[in-house]
Every structure is written in structure tokens, then in C-alpha cells.
Gaussian input, Z-matrix of N, CA and C with variables (Angstrom, degrees):
# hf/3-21g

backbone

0 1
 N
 C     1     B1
 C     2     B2     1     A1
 N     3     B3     2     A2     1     D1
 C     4     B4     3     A3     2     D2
 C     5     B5     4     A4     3     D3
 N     6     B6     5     A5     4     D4
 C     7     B7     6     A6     5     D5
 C     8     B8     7     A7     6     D6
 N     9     B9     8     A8     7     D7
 C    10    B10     9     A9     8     D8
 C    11    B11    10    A10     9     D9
 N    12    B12    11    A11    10    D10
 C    13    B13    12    A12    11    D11
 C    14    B14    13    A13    12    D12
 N    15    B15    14    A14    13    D13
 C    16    B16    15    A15    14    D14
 C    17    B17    16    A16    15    D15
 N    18    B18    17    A17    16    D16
 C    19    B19    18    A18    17    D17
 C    20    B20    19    A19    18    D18
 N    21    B21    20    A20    19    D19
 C    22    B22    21    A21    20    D20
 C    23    B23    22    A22    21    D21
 N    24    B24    23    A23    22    D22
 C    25    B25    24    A24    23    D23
 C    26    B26    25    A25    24    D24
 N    27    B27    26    A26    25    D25
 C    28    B28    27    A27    26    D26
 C    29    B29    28    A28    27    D27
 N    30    B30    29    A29    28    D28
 C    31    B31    30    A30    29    D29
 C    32    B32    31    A31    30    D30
 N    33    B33    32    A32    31    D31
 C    34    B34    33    A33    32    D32
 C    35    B35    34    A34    33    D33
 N    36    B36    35    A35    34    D34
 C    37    B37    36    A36    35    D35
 C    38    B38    37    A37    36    D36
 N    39    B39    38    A38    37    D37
 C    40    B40    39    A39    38    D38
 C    41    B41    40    A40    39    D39
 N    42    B42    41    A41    40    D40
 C    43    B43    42    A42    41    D41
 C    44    B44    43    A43    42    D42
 N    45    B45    44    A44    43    D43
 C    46    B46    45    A45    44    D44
 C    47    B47    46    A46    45    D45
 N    48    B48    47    A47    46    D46
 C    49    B49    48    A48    47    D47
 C    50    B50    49    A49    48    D48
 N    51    B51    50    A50    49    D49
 C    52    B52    51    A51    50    D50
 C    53    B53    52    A52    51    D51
 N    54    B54    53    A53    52    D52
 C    55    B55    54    A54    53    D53
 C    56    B56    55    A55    54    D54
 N    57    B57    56    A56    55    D55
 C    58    B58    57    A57    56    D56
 C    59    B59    58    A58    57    D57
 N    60    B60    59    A59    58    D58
 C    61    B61    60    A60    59    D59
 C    62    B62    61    A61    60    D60
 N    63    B63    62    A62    61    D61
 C    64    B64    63    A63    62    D62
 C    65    B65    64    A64    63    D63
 N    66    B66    65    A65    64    D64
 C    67    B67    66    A66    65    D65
 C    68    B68    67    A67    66    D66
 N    69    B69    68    A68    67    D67
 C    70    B70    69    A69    68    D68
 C    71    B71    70    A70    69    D69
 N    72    B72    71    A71    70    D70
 C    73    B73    72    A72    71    D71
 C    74    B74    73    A73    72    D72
 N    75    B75    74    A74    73    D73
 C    76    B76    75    A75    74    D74
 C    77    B77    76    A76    75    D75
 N    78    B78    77    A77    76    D76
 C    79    B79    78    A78    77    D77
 C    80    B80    79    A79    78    D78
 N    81    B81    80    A80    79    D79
 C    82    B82    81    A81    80    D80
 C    83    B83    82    A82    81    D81
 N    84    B84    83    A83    82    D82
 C    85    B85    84    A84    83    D83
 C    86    B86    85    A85    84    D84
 N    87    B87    86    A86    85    D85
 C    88    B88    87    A87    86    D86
 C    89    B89    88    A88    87    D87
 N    90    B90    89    A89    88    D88
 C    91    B91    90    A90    89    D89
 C    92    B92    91    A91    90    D90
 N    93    B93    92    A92    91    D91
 C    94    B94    93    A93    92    D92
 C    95    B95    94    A94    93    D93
 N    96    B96    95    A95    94    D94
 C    97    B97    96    A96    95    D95
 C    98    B98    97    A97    96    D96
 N    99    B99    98    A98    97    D97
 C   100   B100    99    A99    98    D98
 C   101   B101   100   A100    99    D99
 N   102   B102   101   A101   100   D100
 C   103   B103   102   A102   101   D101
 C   104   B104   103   A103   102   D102
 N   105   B105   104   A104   103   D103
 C   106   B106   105   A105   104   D104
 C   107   B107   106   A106   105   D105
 N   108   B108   107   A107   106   D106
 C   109   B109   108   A108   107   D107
 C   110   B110   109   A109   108   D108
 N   111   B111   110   A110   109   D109
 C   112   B112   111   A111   110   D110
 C   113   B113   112   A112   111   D111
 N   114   B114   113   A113   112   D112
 C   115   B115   114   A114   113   D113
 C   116   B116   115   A115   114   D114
 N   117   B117   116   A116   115   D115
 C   118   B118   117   A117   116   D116
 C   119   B119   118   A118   117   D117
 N   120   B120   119   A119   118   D118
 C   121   B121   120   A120   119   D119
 C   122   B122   121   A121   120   D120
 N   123   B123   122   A122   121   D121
 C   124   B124   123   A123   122   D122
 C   125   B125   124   A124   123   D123
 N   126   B126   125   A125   124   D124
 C   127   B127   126   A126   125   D125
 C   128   B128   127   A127   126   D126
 N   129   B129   128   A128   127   D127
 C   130   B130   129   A129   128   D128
 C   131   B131   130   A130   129   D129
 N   132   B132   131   A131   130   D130
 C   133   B133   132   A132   131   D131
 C   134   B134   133   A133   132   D132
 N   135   B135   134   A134   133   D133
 C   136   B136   135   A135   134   D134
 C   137   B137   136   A136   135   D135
 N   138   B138   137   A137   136   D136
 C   139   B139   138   A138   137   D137
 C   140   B140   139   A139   138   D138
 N   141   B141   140   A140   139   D139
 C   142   B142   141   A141   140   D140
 C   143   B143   142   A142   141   D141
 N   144   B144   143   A143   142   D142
 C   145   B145   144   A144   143   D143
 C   146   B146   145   A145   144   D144
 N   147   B147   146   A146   145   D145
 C   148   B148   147   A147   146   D146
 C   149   B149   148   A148   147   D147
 N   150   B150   149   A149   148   D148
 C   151   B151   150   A150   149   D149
 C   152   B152   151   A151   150   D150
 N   153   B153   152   A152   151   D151
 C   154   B154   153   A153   152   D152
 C   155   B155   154   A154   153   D153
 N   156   B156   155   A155   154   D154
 C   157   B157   156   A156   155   D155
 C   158   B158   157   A157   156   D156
 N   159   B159   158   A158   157   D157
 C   160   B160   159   A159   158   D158
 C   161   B161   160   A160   159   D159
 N   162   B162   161   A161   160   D160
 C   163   B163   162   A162   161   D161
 C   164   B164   163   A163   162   D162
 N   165   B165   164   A164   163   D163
 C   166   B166   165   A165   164   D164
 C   167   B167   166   A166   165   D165
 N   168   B168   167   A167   166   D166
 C   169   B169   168   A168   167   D167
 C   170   B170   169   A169   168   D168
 N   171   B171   170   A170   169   D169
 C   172   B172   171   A171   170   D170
 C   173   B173   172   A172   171   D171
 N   174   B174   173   A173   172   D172
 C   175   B175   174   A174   173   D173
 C   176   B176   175   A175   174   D174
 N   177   B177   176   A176   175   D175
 C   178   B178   177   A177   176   D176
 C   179   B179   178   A178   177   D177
 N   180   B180   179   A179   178   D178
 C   181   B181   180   A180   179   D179
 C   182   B182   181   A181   180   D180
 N   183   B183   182   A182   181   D181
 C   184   B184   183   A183   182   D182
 C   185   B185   184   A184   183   D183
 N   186   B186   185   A185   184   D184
 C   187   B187   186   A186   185   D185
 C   188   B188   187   A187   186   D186
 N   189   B189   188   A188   187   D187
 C   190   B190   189   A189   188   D188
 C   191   B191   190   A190   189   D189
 N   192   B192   191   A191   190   D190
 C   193   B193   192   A192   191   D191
 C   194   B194   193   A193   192   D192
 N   195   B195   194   A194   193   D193
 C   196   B196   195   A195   194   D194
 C   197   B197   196   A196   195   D195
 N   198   B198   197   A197   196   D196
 C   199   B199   198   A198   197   D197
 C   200   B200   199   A199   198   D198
 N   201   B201   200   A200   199   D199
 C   202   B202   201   A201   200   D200
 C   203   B203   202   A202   201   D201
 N   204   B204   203   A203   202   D202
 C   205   B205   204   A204   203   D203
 C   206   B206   205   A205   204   D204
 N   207   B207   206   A206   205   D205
 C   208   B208   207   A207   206   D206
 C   209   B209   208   A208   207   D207
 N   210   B210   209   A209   208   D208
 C   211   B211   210   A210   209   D209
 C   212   B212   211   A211   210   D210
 N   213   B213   212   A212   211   D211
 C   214   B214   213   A213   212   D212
 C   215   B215   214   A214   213   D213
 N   216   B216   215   A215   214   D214
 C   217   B217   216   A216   215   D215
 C   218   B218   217   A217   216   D216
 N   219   B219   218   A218   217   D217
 C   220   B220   219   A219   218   D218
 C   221   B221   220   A220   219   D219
 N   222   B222   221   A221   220   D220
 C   223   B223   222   A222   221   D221
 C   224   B224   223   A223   222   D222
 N   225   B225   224   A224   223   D223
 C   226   B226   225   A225   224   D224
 C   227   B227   226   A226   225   D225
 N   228   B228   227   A227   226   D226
 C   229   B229   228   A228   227   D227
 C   230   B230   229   A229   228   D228
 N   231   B231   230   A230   229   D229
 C   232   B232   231   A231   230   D230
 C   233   B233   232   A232   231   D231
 N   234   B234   233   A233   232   D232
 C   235   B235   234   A234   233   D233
 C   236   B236   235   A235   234   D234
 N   237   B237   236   A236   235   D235
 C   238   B238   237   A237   236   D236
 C   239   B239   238   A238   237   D237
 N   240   B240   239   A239   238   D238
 C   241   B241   240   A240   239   D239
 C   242   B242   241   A241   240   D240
 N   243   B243   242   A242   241   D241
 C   244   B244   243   A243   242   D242
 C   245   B245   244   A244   243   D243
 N   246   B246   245   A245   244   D244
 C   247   B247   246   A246   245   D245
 C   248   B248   247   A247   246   D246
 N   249   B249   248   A248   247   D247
 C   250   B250   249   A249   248   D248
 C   251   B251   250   A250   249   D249
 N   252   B252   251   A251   250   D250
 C   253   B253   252   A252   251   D251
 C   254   B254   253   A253   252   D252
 N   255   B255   254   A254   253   D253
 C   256   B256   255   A255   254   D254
 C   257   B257   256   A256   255   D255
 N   258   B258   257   A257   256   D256
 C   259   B259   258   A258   257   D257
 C   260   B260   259   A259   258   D258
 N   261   B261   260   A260   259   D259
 C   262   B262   261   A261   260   D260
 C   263   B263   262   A262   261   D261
 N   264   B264   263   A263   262   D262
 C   265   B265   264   A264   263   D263
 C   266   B266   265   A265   264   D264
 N   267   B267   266   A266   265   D265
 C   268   B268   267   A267   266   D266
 C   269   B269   268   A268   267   D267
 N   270   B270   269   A269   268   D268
 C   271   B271   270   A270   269   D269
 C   272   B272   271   A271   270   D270
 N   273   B273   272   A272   271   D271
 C   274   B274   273   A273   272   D272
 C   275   B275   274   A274   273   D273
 N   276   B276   275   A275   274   D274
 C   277   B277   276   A276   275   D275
 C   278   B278   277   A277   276   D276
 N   279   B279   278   A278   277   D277
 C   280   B280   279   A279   278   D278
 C   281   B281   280   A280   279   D279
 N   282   B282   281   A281   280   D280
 C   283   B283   282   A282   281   D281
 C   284   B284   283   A283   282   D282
 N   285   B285   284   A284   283   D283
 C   286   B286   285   A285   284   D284
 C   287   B287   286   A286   285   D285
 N   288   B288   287   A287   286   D286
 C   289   B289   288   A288   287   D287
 C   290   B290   289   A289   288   D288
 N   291   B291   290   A290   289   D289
 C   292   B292   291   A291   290   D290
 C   293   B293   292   A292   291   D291
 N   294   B294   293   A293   292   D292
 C   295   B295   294   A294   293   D293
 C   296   B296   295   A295   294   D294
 N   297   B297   296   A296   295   D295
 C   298   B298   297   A297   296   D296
 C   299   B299   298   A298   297   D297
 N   300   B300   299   A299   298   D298
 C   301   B301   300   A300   299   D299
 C   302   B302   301   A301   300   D300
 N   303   B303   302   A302   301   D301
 C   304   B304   303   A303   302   D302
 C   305   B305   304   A304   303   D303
 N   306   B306   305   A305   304   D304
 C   307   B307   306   A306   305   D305
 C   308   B308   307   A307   306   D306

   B1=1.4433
   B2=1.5257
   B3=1.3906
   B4=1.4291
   B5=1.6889
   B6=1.2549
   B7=1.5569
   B8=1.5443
   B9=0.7957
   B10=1.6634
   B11=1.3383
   B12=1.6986
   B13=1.0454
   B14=1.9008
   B15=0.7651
   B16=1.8921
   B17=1.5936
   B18=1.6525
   B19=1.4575
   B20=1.8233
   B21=1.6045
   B22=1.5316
   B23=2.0988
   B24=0.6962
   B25=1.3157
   B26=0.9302
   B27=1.5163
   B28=1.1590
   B29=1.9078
   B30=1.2249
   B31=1.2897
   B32=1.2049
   B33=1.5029
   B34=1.5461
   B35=1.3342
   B36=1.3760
   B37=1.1904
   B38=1.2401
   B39=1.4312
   B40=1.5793
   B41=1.6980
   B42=1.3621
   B43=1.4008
   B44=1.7568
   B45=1.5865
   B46=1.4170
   B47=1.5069
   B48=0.8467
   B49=1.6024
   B50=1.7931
   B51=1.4277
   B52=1.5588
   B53=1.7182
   B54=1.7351
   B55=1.0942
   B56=1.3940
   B57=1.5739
   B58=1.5337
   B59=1.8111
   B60=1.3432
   B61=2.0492
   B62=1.8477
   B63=1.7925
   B64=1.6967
   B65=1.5921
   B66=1.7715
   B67=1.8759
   B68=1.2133
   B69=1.4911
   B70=1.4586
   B71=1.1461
   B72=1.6376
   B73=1.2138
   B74=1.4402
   B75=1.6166
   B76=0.8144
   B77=1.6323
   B78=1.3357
   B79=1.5410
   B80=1.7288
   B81=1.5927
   B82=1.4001
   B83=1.7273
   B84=1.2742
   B85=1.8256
   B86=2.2240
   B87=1.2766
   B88=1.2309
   B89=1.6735
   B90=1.4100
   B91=1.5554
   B92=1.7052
   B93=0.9162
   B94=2.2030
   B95=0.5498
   B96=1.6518
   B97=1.4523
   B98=1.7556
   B99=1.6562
   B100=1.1919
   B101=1.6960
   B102=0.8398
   B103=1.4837
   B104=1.4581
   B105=1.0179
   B106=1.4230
   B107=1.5274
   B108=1.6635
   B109=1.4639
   B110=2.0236
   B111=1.3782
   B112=1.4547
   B113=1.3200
   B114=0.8475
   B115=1.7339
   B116=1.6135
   B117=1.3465
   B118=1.7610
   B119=1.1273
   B120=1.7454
   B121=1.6795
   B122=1.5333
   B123=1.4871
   B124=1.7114
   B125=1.2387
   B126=1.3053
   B127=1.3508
   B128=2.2417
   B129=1.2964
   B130=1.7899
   B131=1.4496
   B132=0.8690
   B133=1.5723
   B134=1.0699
   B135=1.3643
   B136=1.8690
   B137=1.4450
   B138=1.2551
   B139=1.6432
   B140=1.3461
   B141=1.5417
   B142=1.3644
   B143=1.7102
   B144=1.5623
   B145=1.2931
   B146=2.1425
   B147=1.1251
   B148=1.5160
   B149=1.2032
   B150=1.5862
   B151=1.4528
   B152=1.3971
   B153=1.2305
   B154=1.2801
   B155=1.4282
   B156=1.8984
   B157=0.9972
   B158=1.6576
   B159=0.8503
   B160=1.8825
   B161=1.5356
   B162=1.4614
   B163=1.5321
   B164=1.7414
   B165=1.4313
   B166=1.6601
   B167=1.2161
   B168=1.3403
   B169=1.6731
   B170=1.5288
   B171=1.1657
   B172=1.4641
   B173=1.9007
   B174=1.3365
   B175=1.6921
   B176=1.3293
   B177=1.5292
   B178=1.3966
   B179=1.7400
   B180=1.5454
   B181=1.9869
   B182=1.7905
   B183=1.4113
   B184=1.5925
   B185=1.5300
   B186=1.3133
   B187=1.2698
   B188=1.6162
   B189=1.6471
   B190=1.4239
   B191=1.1987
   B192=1.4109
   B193=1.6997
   B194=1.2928
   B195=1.4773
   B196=1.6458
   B197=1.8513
   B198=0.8863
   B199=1.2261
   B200=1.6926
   B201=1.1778
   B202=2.0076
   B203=1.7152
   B204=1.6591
   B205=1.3975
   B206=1.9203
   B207=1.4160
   B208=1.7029
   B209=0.8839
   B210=1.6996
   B211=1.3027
   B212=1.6471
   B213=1.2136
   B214=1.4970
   B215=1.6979
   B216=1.8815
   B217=1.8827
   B218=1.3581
   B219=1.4902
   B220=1.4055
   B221=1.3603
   B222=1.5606
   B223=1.4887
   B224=1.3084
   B225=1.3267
   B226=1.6598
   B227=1.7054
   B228=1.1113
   B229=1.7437
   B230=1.8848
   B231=1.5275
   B232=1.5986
   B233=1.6030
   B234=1.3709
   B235=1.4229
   B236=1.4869
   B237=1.6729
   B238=1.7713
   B239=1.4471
   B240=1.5867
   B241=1.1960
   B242=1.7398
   B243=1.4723
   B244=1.6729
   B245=1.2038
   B246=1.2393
   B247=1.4862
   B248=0.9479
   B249=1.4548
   B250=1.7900
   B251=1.3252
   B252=1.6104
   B253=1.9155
   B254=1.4395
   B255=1.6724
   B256=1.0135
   B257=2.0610
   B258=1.2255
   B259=1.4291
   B260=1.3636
   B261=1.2605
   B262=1.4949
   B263=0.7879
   B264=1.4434
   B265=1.3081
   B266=1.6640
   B267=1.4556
   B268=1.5023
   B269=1.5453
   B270=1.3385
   B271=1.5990
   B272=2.1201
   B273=1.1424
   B274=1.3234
   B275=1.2343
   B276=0.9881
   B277=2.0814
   B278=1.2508
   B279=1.1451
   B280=1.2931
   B281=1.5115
   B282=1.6569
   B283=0.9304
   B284=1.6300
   B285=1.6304
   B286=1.5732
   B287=1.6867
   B288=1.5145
   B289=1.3714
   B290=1.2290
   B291=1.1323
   B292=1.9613
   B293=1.5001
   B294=1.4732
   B295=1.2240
   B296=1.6373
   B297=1.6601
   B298=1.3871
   B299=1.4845
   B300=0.7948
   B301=1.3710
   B302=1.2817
   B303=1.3493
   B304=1.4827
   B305=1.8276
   B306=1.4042
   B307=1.4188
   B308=1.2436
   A1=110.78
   A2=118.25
   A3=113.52
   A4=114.13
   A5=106.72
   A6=131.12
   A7=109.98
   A8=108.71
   A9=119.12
   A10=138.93
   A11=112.56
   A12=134.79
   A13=111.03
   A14=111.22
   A15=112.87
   A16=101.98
   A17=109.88
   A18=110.18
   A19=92.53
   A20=107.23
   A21=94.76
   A22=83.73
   A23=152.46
   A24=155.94
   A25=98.62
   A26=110.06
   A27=140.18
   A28=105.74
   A29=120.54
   A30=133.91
   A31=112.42
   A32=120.53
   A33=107.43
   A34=138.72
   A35=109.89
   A36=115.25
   A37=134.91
   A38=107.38
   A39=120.57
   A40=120.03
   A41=109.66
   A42=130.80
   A43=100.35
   A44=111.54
   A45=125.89
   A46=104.09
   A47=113.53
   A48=108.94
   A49=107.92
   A50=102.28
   A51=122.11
   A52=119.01
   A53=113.65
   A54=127.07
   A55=117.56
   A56=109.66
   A57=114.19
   A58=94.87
   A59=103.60
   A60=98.70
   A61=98.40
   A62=109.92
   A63=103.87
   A64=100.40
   A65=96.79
   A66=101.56
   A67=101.77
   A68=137.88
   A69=115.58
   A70=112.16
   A71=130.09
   A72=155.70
   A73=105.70
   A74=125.29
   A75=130.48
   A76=116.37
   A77=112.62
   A78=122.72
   A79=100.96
   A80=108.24
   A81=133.23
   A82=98.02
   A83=103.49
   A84=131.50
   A85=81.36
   A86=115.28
   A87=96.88
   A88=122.84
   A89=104.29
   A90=96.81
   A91=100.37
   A92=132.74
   A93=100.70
   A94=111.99
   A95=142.84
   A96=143.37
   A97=100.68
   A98=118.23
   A99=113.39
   A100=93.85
   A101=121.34
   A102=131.18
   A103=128.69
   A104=111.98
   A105=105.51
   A106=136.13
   A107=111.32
   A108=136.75
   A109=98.83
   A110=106.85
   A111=118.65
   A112=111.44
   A113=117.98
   A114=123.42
   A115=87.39
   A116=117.55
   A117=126.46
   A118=89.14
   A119=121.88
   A120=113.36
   A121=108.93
   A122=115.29
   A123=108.18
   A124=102.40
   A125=137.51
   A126=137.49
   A127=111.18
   A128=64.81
   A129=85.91
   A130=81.76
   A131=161.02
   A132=162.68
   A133=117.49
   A134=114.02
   A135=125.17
   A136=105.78
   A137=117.98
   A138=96.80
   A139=97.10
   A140=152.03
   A141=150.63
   A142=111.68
   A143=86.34
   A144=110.36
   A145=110.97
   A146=97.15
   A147=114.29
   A148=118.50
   A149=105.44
   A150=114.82
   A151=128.38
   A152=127.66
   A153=132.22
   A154=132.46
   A155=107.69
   A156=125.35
   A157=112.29
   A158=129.32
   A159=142.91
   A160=88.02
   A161=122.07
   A162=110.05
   A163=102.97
   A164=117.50
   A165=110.65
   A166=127.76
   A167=103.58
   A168=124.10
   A169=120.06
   A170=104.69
   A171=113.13
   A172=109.33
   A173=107.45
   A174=91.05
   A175=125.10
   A176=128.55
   A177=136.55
   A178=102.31
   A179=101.55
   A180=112.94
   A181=93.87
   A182=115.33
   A183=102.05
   A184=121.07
   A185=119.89
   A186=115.10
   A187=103.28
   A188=122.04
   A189=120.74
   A190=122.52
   A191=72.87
   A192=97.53
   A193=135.32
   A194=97.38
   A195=111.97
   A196=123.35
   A197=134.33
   A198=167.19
   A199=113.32
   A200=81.91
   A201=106.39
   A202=99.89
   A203=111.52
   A204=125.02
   A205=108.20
   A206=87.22
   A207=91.90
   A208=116.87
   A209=126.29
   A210=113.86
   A211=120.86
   A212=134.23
   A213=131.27
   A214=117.00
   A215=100.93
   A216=98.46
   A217=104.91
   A218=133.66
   A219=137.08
   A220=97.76
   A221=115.35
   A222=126.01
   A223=98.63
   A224=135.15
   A225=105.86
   A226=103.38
   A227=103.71
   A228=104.56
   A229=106.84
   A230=106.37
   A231=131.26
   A232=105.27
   A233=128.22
   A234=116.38
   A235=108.09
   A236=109.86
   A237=118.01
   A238=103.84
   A239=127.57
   A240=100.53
   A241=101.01
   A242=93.55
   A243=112.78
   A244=125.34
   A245=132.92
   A246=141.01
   A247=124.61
   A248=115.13
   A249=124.42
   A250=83.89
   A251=114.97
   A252=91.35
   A253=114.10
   A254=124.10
   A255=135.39
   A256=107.13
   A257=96.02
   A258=99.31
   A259=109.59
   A260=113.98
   A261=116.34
   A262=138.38
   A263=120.06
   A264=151.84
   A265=104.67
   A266=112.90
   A267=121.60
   A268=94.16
   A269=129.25
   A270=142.01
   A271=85.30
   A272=101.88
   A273=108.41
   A274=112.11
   A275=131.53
   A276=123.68
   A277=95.13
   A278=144.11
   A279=132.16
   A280=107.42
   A281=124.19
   A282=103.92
   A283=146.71
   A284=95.77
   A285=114.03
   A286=88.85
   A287=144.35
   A288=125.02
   A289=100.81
   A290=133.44
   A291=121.03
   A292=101.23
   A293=86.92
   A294=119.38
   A295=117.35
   A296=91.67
   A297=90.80
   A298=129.43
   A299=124.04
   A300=143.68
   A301=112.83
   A302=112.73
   A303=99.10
   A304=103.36
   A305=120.37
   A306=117.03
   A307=121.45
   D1=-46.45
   D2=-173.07
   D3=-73.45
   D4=-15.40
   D5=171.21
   D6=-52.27
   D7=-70.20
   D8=161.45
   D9=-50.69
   D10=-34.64
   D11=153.17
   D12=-62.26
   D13=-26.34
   D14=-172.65
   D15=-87.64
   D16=-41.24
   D17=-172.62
   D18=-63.90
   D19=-40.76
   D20=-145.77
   D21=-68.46
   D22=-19.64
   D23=170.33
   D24=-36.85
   D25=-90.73
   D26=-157.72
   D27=-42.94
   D28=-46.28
   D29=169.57
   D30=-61.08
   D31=-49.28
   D32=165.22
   D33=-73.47
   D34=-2.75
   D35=161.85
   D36=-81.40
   D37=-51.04
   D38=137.42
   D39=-10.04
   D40=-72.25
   D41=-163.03
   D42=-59.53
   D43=-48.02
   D44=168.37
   D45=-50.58
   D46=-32.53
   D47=-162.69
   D48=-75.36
   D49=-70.45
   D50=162.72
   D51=-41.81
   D52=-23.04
   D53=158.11
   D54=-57.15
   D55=-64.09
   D56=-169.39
   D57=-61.89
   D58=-49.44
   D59=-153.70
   D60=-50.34
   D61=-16.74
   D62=-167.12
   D63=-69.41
   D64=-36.60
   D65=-169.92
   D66=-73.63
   D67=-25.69
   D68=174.42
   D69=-53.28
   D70=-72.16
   D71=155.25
   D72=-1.08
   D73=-61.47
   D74=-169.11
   D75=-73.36
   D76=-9.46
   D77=-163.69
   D78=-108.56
   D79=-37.09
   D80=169.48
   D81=-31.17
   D82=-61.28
   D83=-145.14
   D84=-88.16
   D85=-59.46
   D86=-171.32
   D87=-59.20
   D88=-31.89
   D89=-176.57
   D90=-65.11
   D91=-27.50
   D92=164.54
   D93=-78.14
   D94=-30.33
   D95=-153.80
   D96=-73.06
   D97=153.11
   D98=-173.95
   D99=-128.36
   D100=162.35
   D101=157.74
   D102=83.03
   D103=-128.92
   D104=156.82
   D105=-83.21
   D106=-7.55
   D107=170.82
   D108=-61.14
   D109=-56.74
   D110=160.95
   D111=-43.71
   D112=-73.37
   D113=-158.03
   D114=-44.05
   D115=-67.04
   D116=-154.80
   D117=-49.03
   D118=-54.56
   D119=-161.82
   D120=-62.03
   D121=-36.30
   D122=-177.88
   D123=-66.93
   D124=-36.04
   D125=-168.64
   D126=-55.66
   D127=-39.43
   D128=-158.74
   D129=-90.05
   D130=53.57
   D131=120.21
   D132=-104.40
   D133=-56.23
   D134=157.64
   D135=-38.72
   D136=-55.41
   D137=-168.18
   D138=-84.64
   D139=-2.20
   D140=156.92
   D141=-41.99
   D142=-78.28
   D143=171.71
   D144=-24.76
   D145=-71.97
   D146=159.83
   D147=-7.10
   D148=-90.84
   D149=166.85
   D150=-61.69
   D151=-13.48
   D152=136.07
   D153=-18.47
   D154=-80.99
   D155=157.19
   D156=-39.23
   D157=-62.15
   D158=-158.56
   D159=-58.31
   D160=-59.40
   D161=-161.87
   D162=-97.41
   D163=10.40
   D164=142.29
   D165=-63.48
   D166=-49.33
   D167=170.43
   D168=-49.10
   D169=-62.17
   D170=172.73
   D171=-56.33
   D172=-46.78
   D173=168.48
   D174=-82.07
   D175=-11.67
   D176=145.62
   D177=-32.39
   D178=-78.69
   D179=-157.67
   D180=-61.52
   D181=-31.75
   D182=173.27
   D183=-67.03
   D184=-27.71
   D185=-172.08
   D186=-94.45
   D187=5.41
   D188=177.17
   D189=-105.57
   D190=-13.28
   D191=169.89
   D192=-72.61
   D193=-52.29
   D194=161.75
   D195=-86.56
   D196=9.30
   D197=93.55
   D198=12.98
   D199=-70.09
   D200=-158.06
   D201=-96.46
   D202=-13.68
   D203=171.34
   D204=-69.72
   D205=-52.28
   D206=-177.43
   D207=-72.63
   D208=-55.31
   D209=177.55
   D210=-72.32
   D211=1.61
   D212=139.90
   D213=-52.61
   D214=-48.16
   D215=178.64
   D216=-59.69
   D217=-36.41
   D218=-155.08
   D219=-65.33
   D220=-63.89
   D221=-177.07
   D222=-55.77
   D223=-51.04
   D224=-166.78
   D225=-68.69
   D226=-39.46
   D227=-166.15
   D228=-41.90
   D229=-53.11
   D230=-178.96
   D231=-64.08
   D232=-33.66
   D233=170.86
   D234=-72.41
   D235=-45.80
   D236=-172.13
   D237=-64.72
   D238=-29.33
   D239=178.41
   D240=-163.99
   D241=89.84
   D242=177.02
   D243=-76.37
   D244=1.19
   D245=133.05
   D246=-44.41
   D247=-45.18
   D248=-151.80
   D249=-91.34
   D250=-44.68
   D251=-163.29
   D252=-71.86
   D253=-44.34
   D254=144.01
   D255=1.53
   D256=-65.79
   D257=-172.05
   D258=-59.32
   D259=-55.32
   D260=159.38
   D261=-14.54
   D262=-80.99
   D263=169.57
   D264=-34.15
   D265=-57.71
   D266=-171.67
   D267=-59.29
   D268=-43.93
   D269=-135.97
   D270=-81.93
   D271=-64.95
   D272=174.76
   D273=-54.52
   D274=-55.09
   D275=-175.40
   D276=-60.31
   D277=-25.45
   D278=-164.79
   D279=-99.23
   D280=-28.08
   D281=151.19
   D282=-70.34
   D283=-19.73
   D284=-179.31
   D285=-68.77
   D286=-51.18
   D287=-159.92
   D288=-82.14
   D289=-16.48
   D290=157.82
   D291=-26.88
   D292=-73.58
   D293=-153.23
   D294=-41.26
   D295=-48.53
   D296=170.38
   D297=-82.86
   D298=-45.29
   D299=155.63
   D300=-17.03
   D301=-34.85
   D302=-169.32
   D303=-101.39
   D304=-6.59
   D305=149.23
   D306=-54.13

């Protein structure tokens, strides 16, 4: 599930991206343009811009989403079995002071 959730990210971020480079482009082309050739190009950047924003958002609430997925699994995992993380927890600090220690 979260697999899918990362692609759909990952695609909307993308999509944001190829969004903005159209509104540069598109703003590039309006500053000579005069008249109403202008107007259309600001128009058509404004609503770029737009959808821009919309599919930031949407990969914002996806990544808060899955986020708030794990650390819900974490907490149940650590109530269902507080030994094991405990063990963990010790297993990792002990590797982080190797780690440091030997700098």
C-alpha cells in the first residue's frame, strides 16, 4: 500500500515540476508578447501555476498521510510487544556507540 502511495508522490512531484518549467516558458514568451497575445499567456500560466499548487498539496496530504500510517504501526507494534522494541532500541544504541567511538 505505501508502495503506491510513494509512486503516486513521486509522480506528482514530477508533474509539479514539468508544471512550473511550462510557467517559466510561458512567462519567458509573455514578457515580448503585447496585447491580448500577453493577456492569454499570463492567463495560461495563472491557471499553470494553479495546478501546480493543487498537485503540491496533494503530495504534501500524501506524504502526511503515510507518515501518520507508520507512526500509528510503530505505536501499535511498541504497545503489542515492548520487549521486542526495547530490544531494539538497546540493539541500535549500541550500534550507534561503535560507531562513534571509534572516531
Amino acid at each position: 500500500m505505501s508502495k503506491i502511495n510513494i509512486l503516486n508522490t513521486d509522480e506528482l512531484v514530477t508533474d509539479a515540476k514539468v508544471v512550473l518549467e511550462d510557467v517559466e516558458a510561458l512567462l519567458d514568451e509573455a514578457a515580448s508578447a503585447t496585447g491580448e497575445r500577453a493577456q492569454a499567456l499570463r492567463a495560461r500560466a495563472s491557471e499553470a501555476l494553479g495546478r501546480a499548487k493543487q498537485r503540491l498539496h496533494d503530495a504534501q496530504t500524501a506524504v502526511a498521510t503515510n507518515t501518520r500510517a507508520a507512526a500509528r504501526a510503530t505505536d501499535d507494534f511498541v504497545h503489542d510487544h515492548p520487549w521486542g522494541a526495547i530490544g531494539v532500541a538497546a540493539g541500535v544504541g549500541f550500534l550507534v556507540g561503535l560507531l562513534v567511538s571509534r572516531r
